[in-house]
DOLUMBA-542672 format. One line per field, with one value per residue (C-alpha): residue in three letters; z, y, x; residue number from 1. Coordinates in nm, 4 decimals, always signed. Each point is the difference from the previous one (the first is absolute). Layout:
N
resn	ALA|...;
up	Z|...;
north	Y|...;
east	X|...;
resi	NUM|...;
! end
This chain:
318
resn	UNK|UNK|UNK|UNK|UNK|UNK|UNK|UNK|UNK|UNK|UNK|UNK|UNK|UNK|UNK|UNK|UNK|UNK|UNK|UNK|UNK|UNK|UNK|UNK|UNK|UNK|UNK|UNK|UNK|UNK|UNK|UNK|UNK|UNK|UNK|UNK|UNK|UNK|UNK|UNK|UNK|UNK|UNK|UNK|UNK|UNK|UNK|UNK|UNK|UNK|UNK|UNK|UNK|UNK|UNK|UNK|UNK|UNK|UNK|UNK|UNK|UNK|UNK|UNK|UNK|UNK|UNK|UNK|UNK|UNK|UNK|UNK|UNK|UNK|UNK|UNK|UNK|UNK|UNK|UNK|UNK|UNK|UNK|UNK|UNK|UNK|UNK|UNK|UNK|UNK|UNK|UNK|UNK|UNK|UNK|UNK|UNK|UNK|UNK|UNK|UNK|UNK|UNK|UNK|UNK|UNK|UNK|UNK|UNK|UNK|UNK|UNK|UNK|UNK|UNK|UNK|UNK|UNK|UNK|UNK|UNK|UNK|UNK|UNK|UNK|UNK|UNK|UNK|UNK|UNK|UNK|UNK|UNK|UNK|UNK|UNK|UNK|UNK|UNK|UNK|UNK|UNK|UNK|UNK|UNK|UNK|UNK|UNK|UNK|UNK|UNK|UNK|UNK|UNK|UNK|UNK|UNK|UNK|UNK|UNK|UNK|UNK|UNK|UNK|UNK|UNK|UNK|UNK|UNK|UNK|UNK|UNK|UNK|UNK|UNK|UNK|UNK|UNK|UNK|UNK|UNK|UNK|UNK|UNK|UNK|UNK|UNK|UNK|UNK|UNK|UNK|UNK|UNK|UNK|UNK|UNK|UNK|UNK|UNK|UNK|UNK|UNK|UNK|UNK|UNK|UNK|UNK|UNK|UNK|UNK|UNK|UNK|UNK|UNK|UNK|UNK|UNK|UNK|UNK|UNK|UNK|UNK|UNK|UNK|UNK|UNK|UNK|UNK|UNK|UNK|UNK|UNK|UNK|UNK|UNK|UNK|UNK|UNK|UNK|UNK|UNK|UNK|UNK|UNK|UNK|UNK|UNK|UNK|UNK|UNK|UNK|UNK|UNK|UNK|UNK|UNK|UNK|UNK|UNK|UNK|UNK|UNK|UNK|UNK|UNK|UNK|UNK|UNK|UNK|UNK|UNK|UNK|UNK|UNK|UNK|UNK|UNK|UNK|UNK|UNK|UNK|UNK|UNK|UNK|UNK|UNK|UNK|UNK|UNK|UNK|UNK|UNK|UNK|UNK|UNK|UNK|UNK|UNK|UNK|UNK|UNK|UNK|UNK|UNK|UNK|UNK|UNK|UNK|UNK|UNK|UNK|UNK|UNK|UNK|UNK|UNK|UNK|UNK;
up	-0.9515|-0.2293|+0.1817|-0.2255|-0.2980|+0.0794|+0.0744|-0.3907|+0.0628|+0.0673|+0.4187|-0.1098|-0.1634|+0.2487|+0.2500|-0.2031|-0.1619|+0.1410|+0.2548|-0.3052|-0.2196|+0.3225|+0.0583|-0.3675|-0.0160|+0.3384|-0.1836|-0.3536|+0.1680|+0.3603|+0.1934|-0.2101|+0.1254|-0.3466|-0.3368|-0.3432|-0.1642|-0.2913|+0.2600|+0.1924|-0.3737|-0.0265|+0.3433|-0.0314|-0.3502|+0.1070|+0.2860|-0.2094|-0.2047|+0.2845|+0.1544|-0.3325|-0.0819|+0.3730|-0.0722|-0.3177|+0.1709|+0.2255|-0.1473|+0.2410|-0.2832|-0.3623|-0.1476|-0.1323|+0.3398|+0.1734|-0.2936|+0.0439|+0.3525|-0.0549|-0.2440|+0.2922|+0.2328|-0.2717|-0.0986|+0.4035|+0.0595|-0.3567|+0.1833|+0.3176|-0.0326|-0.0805|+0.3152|+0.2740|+0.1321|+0.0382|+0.1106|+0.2605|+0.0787|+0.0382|+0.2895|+0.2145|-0.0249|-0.1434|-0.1883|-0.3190|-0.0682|-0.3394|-0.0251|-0.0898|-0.3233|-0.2562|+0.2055|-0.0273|+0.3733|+0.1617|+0.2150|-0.0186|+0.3183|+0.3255|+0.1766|-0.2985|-0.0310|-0.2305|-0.1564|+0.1586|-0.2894|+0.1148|-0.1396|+0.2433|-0.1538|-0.2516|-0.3262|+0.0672|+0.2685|-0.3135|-0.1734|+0.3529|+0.1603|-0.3563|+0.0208|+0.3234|-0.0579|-0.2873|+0.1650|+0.2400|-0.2707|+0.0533|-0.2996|+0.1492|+0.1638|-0.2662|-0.2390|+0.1875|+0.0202|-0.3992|-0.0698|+0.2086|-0.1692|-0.2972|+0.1752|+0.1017|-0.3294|-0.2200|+0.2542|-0.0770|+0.1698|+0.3053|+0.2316|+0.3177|+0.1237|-0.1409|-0.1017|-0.3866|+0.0281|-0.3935|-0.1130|+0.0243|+0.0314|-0.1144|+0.2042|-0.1672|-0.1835|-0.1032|-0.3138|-0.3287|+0.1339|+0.2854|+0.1088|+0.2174|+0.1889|-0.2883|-0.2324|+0.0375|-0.1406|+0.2548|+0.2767|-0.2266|-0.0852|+0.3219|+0.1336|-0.2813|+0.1282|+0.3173|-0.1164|-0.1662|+0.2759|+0.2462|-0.2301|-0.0221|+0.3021|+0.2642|+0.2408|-0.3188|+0.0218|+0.1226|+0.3575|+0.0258|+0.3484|+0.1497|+0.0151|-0.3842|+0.0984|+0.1408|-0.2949|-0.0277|+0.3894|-0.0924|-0.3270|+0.2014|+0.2645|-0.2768|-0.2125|+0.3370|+0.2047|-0.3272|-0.1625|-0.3275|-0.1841|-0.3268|-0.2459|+0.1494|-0.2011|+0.3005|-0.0527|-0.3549|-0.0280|+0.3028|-0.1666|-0.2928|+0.1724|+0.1188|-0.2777|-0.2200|+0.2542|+0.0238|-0.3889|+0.0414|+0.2230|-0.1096|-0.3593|+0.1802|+0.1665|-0.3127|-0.1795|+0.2393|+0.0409|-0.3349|+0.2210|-0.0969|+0.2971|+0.0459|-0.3675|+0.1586|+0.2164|-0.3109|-0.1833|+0.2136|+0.0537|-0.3494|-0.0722|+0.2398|-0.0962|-0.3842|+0.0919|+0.1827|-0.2434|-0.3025|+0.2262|+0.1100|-0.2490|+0.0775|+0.3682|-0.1003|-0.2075|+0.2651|+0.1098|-0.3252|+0.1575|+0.2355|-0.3094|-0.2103|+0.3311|+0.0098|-0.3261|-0.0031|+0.2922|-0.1321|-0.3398|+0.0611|+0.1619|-0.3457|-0.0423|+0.3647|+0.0248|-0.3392|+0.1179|+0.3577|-0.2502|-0.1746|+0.3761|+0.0855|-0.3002|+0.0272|+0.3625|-0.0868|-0.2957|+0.2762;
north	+7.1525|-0.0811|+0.2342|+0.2707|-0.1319|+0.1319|+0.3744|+0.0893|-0.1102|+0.2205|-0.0004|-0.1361|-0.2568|-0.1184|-0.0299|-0.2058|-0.2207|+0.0483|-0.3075|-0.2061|+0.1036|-0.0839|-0.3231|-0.0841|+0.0800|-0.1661|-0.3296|+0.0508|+0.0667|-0.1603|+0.0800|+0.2868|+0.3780|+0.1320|-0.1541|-0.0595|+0.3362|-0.0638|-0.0361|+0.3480|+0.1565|-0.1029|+0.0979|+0.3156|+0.0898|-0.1378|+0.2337|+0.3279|-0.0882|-0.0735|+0.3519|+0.1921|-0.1438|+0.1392|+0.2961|+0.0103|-0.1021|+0.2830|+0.3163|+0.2372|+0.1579|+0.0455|-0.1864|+0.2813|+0.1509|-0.3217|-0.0073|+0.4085|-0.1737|-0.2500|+0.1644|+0.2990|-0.2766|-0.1786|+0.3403|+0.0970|-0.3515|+0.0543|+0.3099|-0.1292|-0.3054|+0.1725|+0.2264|-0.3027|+0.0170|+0.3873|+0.0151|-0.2666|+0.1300|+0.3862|-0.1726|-0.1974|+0.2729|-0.1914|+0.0784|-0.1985|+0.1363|-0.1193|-0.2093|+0.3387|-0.0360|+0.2095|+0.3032|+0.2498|-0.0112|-0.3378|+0.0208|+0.3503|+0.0611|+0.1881|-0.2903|-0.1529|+0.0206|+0.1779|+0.3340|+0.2476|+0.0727|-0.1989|-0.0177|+0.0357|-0.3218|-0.3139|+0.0384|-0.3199|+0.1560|+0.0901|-0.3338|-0.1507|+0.2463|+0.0099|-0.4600|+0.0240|+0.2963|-0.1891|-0.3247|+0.1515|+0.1800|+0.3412|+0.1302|+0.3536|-0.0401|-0.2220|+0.3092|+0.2230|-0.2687|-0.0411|+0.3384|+0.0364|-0.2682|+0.1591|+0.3665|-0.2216|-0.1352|+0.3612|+0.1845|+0.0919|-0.1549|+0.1207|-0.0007|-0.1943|-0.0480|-0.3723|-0.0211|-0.0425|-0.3660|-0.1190|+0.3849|-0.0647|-0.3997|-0.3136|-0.0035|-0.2894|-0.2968|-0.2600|-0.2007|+0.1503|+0.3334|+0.2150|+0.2575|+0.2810|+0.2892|+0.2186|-0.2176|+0.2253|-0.2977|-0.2190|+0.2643|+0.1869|-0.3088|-0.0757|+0.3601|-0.0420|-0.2845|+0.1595|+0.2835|-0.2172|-0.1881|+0.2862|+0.1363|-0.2801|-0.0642|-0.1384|-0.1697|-0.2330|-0.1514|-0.3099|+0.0401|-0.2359|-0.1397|+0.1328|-0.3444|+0.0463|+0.1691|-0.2447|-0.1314|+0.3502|+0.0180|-0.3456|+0.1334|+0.2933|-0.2180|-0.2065|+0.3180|+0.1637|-0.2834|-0.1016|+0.2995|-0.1245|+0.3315|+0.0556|-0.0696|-0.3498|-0.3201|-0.1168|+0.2883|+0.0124|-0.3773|+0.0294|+0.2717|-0.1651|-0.3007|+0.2103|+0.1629|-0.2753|-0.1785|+0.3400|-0.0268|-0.3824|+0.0548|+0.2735|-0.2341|-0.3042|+0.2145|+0.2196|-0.4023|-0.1411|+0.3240|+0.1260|+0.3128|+0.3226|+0.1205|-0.1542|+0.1573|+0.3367|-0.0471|-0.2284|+0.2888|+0.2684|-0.1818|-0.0739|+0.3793|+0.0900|-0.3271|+0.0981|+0.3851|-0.1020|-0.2199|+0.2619|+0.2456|-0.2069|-0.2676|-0.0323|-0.1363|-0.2034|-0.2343|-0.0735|-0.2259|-0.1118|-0.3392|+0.2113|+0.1344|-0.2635|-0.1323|+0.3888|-0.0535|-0.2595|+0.0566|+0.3253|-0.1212|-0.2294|+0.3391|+0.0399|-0.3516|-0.0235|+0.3052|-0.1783|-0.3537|+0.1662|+0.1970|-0.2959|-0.2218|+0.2804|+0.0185|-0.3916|+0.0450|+0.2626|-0.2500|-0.3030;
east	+11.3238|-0.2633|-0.2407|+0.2279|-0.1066|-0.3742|+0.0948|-0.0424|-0.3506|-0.2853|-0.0783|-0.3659|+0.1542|+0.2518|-0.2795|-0.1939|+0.1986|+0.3100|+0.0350|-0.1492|+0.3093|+0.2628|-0.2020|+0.0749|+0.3831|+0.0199|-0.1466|+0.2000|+0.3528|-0.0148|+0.3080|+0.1293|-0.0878|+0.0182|-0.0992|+0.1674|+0.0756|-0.2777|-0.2558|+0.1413|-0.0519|-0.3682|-0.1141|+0.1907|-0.1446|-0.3755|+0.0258|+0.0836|-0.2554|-0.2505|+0.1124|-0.0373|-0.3610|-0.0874|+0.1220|-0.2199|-0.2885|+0.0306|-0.2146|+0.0357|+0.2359|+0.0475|+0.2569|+0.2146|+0.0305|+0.1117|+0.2763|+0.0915|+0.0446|+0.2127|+0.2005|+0.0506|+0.1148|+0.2503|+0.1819|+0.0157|+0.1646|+0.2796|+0.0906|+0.0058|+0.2204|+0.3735|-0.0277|-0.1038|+0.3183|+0.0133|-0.2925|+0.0449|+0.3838|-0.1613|-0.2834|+0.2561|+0.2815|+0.2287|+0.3268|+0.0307|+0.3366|+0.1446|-0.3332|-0.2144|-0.2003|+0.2257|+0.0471|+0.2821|+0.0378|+0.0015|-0.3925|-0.0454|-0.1577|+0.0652|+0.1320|+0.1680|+0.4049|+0.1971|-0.1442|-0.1774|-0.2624|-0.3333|-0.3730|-0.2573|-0.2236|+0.0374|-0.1293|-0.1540|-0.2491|-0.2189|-0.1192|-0.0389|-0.2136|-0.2067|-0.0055|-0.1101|-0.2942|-0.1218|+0.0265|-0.2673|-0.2276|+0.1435|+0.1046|+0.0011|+0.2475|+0.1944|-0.0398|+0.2006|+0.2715|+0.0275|-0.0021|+0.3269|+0.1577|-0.0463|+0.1142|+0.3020|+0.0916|-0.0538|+0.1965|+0.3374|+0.3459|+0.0944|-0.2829|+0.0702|-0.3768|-0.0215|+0.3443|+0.1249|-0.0866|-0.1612|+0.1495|+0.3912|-0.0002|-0.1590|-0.3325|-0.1900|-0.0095|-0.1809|-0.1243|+0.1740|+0.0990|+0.1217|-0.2752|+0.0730|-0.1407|+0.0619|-0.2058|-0.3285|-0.2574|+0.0115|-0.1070|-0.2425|-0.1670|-0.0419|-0.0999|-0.2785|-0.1234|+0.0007|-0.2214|-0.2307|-0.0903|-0.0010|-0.2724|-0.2135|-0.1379|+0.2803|-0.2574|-0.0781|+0.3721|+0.1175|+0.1435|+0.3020|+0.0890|+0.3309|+0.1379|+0.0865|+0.3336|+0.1082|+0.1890|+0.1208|+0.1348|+0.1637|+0.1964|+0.0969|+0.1607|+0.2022|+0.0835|+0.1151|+0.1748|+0.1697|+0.0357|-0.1097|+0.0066|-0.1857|+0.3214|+0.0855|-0.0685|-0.1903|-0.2385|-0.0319|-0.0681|-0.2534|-0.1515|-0.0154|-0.1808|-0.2780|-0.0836|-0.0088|-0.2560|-0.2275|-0.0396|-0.0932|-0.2083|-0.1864|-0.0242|-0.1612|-0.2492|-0.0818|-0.0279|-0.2513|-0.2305|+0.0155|+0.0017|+0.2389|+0.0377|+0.3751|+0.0763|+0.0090|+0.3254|+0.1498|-0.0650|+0.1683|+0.2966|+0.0721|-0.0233|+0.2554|+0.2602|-0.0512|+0.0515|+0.3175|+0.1493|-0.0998|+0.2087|+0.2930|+0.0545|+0.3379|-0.1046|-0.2438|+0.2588|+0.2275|-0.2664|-0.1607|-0.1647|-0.2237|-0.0934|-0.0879|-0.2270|-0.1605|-0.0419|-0.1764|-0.2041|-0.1726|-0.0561|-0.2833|-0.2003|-0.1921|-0.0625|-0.1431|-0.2432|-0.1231|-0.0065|-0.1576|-0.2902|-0.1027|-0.0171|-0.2256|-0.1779|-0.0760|-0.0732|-0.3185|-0.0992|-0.0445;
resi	1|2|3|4|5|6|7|8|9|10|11|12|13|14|15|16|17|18|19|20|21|22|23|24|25|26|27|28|29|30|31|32|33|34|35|36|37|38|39|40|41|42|43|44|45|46|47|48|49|50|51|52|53|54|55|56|57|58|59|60|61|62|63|64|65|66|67|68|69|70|71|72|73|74|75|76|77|78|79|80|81|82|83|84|85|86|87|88|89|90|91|92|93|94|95|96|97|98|99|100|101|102|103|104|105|106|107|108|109|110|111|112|113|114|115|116|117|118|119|120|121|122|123|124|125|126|127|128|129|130|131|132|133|134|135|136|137|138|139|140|141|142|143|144|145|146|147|148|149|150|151|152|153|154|155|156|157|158|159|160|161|162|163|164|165|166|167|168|169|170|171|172|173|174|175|176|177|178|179|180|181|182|183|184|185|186|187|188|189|190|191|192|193|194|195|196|197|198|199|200|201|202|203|204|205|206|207|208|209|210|211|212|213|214|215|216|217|218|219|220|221|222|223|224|225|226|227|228|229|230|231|232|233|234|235|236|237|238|239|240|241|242|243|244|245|246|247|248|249|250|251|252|253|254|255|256|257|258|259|260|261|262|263|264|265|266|267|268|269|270|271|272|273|274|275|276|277|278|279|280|281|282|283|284|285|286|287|288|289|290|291|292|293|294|295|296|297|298|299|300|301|302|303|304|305|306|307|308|309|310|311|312|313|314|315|316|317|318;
! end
């Protein structure tokens, strides 16, 4: 088990030191195949901070692109997450029945019971086939993918091609506010980011391995098996979770780099949770303690590009 603890290293890293750190934990906890929880915290933290300096370290590309990057990948994976289990139901031909995500007709698909009015494809189709394009450096092909979520969310009702899924129901939600299709920032930013980096030299981008969706195959398998559907506690609160640890960890990296790359994403996503609370502020207080936690996780994004300046600043003076 405490081989896990070394995955948020850097692979360099692991080989070098990485039987000297299990050697250690072996000595300071014998017997037990998982240490106290403060020690988990500290090899967890040194390891994103070990990772992010790599990354750093790496010149092959401009910092600004690397956060256009990231910030592509972090609004693919917010649009992603409330259609995992239509996506995954849609694959494996499988009825959800009452479980469907806020449809008018219960799975809304050929082999689906009950109404005869279907949609050819899931909405959620979209953000996936833009994660995993991006994952792999393509961002033309991701481009075409946002700019379809965006056709999807301007068009009017009625259209049966993706369904009325985030048009006539309650598509997404997460810290502060509900988002949905409709809500044209979050796909706009994201086909802009798209653009960008499909005009500035692809081959420079980092190439992700195809074992990152992974995690993704996983949630679809929960969302789908247990039809967890995007208005459940159990999805809001898991939601919730994630986020909040995305914006931690994109604070301890920007903190021991002094690098802004990570400010990009933070950025983004604070536009499109202040645009959808400025919008629905009626949603947003129904769950007023993921507010206060937004809240304060975004403030501190001033403080840090100035505290990450001045790290830089004393860097180039040493």
């Amino acid at each position: 088990m405490n081989r896990l603890l070394l995955a948020p290293y850097p692979e360099p890293y692991r080989s070098r030191q990485g039987e000297e750190v299990l050697a250690c934990l072996s000595e300071a906890y014998p017997g037990r195949s998982w240490p106290p929880p403060r020690e988990v915290a500290a090899l967890v933290r040194a390891g994103v901070q070990a990772r992010a300096r790599a990354v750093v370290d790496d010149t092959a590309r401009p910092w600004w692109l690397d956060g256009i990057h990231l910030t592509a990948l972090a609004l693919a994976a917010l649009a992603l997450v409330p259609y995992l289990q239509d996506v995954w139901h849609w694959a494996l031909h499988i009825d959800p029945g009452q479980h469907a995500i806020a449809f008018r007709f219960a799975g809304w698909y050929p082999w689906a019971e009950g109404p005869t009015q279907v949609r050819l494809l899931p909405y959620g189709l979209l953000p996936l086939g833009c994660l995993i394009a991006l994952l792999r450096g393509r961002p033309g092909f991701a481009l075409p993918a946002a700019a379809a979520m965006m056709w999807a969310g301007a068009t009017s009702h009625g259209r049966t091609f993706f369904g009325d899924e985030g048009k006539a129901g309650l598509g997404y939600y997460g810290l502060g506010a509900p988002i949905t299709a409709r809500d044209l920032v979050l796909s706009g930013t994201l086909c802009a980011a798209c653009a960008v980096l499909a005009l500035c030299r692809p081959s420079r981008l980092r190439r992700r391995s195809y074992r990152w969706l992974a995690p993704v195959m996983l949630a679809m398998f929960v969302a789908g098996g247990l039809h967890i559907i995007s208005v459940s506690p159990t999805f809001q609160r898991g939601l919730f979770v994630l986020e909040v640890a995305a914006l931690i960890a994109a604070w301890v990296a920007t903190a021991a780099t002094g690098d802004y790359r990570w400010l990009i994403p933070v950025a983004a996503f604070a536009i499109v949770r202040t645009q959808a609370i400025v919008v629905r502020p009626d949603a947003f207080m129904q769950s007023f303690p993921d507010l206060v936690v937004l809240i304060l996780l975004i403030a501190p994004l001033p403080a840090l590009a100035i505290a990450a300046q001045r790290r830089q600043g004393r860097a180039l003076a040493e």
